[in-house]
Structure formats: C-alpha cells, structure tokens
C-alpha positions in Angstrom: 29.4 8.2 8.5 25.9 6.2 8.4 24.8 4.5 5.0 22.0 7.4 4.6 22.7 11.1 5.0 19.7 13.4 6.9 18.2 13.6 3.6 18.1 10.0 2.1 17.0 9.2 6.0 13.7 11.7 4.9 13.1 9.9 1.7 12.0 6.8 3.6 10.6 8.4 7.0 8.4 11.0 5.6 6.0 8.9 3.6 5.7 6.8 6.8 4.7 9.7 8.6 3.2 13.2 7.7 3.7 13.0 3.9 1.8 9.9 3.7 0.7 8.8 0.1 -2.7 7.8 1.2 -3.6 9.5 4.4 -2.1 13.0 3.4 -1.8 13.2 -0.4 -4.9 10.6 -0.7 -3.4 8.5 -3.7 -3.9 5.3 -4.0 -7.3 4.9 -2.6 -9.0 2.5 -5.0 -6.6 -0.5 -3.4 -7.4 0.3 -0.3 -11.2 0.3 -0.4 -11.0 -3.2 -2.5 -8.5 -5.8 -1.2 -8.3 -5.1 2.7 -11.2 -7.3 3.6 -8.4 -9.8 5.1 -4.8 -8.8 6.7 -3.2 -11.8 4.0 -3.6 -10.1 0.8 -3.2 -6.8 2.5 0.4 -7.8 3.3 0.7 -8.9 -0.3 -0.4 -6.3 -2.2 1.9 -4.3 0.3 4.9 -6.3 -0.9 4.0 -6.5 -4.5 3.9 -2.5 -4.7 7.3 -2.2 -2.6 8.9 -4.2 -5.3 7.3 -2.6 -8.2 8.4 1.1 -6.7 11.8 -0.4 -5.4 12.9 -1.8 -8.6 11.0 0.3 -10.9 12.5 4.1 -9.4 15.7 2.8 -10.0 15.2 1.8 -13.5 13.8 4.9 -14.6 16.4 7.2 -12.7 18.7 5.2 -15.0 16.7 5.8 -17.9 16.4 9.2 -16.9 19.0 10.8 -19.6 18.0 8.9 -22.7 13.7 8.8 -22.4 12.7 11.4 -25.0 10.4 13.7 -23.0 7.6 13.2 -25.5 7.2 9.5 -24.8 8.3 9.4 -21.0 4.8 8.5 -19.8 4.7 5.2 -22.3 8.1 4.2 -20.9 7.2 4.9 -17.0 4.0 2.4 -18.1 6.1 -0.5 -20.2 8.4 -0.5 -16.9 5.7 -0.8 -14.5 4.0 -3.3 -16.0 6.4 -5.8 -17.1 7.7 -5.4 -13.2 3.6 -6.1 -12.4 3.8 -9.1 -14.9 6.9 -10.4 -12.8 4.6 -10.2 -9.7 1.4 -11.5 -11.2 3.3 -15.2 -12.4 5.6 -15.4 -9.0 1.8 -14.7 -7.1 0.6 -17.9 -9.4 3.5 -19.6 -9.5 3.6 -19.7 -5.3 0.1 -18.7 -4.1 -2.0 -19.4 -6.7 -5.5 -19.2 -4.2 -4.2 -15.7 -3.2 -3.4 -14.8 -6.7 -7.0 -15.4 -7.6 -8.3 -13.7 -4.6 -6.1 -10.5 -5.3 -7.6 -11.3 -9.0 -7.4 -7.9 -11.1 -5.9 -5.7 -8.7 -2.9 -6.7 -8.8 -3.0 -6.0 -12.6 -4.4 -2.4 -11.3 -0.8 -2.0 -9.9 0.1 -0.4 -13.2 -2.4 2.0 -12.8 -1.9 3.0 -9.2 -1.3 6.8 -9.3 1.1 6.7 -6.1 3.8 4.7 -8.6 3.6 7.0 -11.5 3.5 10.1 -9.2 7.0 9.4 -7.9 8.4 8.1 -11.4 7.4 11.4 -13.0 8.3 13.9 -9.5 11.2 12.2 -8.2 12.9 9.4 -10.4 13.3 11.3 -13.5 15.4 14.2 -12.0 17.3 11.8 -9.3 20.0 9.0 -8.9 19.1 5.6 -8.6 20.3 5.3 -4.9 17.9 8.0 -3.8 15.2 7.3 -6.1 15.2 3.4 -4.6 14.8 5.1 -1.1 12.2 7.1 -2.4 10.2 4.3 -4.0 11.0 2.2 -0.7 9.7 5.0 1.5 6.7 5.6 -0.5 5.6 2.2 -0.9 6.3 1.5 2.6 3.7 4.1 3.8 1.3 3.0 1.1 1.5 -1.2 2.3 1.3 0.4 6.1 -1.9 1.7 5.9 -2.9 -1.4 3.9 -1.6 -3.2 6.4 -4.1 -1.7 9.1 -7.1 -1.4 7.3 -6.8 -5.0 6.5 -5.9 -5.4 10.4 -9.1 -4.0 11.8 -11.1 -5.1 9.0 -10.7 -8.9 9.1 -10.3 -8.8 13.0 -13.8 -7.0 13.7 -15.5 -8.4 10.6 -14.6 -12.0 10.9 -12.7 -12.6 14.2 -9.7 -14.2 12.1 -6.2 -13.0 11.5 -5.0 -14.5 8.3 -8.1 -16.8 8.4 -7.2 -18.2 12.1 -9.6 -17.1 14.9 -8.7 -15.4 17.3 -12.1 -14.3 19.4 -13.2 -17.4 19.9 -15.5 -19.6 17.7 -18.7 -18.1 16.9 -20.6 -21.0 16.1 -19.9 -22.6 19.5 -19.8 -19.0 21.6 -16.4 -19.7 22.9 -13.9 -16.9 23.6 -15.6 -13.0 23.4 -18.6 -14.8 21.7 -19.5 -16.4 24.8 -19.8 -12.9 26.4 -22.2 -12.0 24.0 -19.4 -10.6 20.9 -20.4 -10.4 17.6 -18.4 -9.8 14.3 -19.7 -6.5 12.8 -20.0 -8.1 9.5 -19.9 -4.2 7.9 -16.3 -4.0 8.3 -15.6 -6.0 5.8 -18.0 -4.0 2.7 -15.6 -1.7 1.0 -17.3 1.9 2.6 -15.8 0.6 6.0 -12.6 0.6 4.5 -13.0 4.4 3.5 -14.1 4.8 7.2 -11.0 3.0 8.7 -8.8 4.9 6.4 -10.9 8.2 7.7 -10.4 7.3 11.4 -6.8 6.8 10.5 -6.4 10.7 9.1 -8.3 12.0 12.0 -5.7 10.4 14.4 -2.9 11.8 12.3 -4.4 15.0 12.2 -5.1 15.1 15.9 -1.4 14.2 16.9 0.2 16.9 14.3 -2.0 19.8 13.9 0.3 21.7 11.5 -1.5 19.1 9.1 -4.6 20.3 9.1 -5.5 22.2 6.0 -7.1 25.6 6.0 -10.4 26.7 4.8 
C-alpha cells in the first residue's frame, strides 16, 4: 500500500489543479500583485508560506480538541504569526538584501486569507497527517502561481532571471536586443500582475470547461 490513500493523494493535487487557491477560489491575491516583480522573492515568499501552512495545519489539528471555540480565531493568529516571526529572522539571518526587498509582506503572511481559510475549514476538524497534506497542497498551488507570475514578469520586464540576463544586454543590443527586442517595462507595475494572473485563469478555464461559472 502507497504512503497516501486516493484521498490524502487529493489533498495535495487538487489545489495544484482545479481547486486552486488563487486562480479558482481567488484568495491570496494581494501577494501576488505586490512581490512578483522578480522570480527570486517569488520563490521565497512561495517557501515561506509552505512552511507557515506545513507546520502551522498540523499544530492546530493538534490543538484542535482543547481551543475553546470562542477564542479559536486568536489562537489560529498567535500560531501563524510566531511561525511568520521564525521566517522573518531566518530571511534576515541568511538573506538579509531579500529580506528587505520582501520588506512587509512577509509580515502580511499572517494576514493571508488562503492560511486562515484552511486552519478554520480543514485543520480544526482533521488529523495532523492530513491536515499537513492539506496545508502542503494548498500552499504548493498558492507558491505555483507565484512562481509564474514572477517568471514572466521579470523575464519580459527586465530580460533577467533571478537578476542574470538572459536576452541579451540591452545596453550593448546583444542577444534579442540586437534584433530590435525591448523589455516591456509594464510587466513589472503591479496591474500586469493581475493580468498575468488573468491570462493564467483563462488558460485553466479553457482546458477544463466544467470550471467555468454560470451566469
């Protein structure tokens, strides 16, 4: 028998697919529009929220029995942020440039409705096991789209990937800038991002049509 059953197997594939947190429920917007300027912090703000829904499902699935209903919100914040804390020193600890450039989003982690969705719909009524898939397969499909936004972005806005060019040098017109290539220096202004993110539902939308919502 594999380590995950058909339904633990879900758990993870689902958000990467047609029950994506920010393509099909639309969560989690706000760090998409603001931080995927460049693939770098992208990646990191990808990780950061992987650990932060990893660690933090399965701490309040084993909270789950003894958080008075009245206060469960307060506690679902107090774990979330001291797990952001832990990820805001290791960031300046080891990468203190990207820790500025990240600045208060990662602090905004707390806040990010995608992480207090699935602590209050799936942790609280679930066993740890499952509920660390869960935060795992959520947080995966979350740092994808990150991860492609930030992709496109910073490779048609600046011509870099992670800050290394890769077009050519468009000072000296080598590469596609000696064919006449420009950056487009739009995609890297936060609306793009919302655009990117809207080309990305359409393409989803287009290969699964059951996704399509009714008028």
């Amino acid at each position: 028998m594999g380590l995950l059953s058909k339904k633990d197997s879900k758990l993870i594939m689902d958000p990467l697919a047609d029950n994506n947190p920010i393509t099909i429920q639309v969560l989690g917007i706000c760090s998409a529009l603001a931080i995927t300027a460049q693939l770098k912090p992208s990646i990191v703000m990808a990780v950061s929220v992987l650990f932060v829904m990893g660690v933090g499902n399965v701490v309040i699935s084993l909270m789950r029995n003894i958080i008075p209903s009245k206060i469960r919100i307060i506690v679902q914040l107090i774990v979330v942020a001291t797990l952001v804390i832990i990820v805001d020193q290791v960031l300046k600890a080891f990468a203190y440039s990207l820790s500025k450039e990240l600045s208060v989003f990662i602090g905004l982690i707390i806040t990010n409705c995608i992480i207090m969705g699935r602590f209050e719909a799936f942790a609280l009524g679930n066993k740890p096991w499952r509920s660390f898939l869960d935060g795992i397969g959520n947080a995966a499909g979350y740092g994808v789209i990150l991860i492609i936004v930030g992709f496109f972005r910073e490779l048609l806005g600046s011509g870099t990937l992670f800050g290394f060019p890769v077009l050519g040098n468009p000072v000296e017109k080598t590469g596609l800038y000696a064919i006449g290539y420009e950056n487009n220096g739009f995609m890297v202004l936060p609306p793009m991002a919302l655009i990117v993110v809207g080309i990305i539902i359409w393409v989803q939308r287009s290969k699964n049509k059951e996704l399509i919502e009714e008028n």
